[in-house]
N, C-alpha and C positions, 0 to 999 in steps of 0.2 A: 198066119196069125188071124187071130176072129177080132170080125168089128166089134162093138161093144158100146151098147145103146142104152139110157137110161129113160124110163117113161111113167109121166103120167096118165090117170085115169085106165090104169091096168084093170079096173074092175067093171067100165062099160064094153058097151057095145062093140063100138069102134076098137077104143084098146085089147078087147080079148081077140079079137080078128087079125088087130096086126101082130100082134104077139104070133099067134097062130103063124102066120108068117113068116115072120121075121125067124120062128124056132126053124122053120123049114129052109130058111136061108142062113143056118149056121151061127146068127149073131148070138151072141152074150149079152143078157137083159138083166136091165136091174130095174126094180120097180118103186118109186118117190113115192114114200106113203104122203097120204092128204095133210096128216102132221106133221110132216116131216121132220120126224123123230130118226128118220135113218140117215141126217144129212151125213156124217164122219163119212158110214160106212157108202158114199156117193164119192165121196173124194177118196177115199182109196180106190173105189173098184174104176176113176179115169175114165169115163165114158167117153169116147169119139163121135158119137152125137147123143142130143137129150130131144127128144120129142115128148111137148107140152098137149095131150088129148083129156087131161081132166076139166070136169065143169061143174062147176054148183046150178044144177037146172032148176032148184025149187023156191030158190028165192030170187026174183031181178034184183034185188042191188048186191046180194051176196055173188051174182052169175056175174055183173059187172066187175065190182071188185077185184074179184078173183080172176077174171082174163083177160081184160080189157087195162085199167090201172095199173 
């Protein structure tokens, strides 16, 4: 059975790298849009871990907000 991993910030840096990754280790990725307009489809697909790699870099109190609070 494949692990099955949910992640944000699938569209930097970081996250395009470990995706890269992670496809070469087999897992099942599902990707948290920034709106997260796909929460349903997040609870059906049961992820066995969720790594958090999204950031708002261009504003500080929105970079705060959003990772820190």
């Amino acid at each position: 059975m494949r692990n099955k991993i949910a992640i944000t910030g699938h569209t930097g840096f970081i996250g395009k790298n470990l995706i890269n990754r992670l496809t070469k280790l087999n897992f099942e990725i599902f990707f948290i849009d920034k709106n997260l307009e796909n929460l349903r489809e997040l609870i059906e697909f049961d992820p066995d871990y969720i790594c958090h790699m999204g950031a708002e870099i261009y504003d500080d109190n929105k970079m705060f907000d959003s990772n820190v609070v």
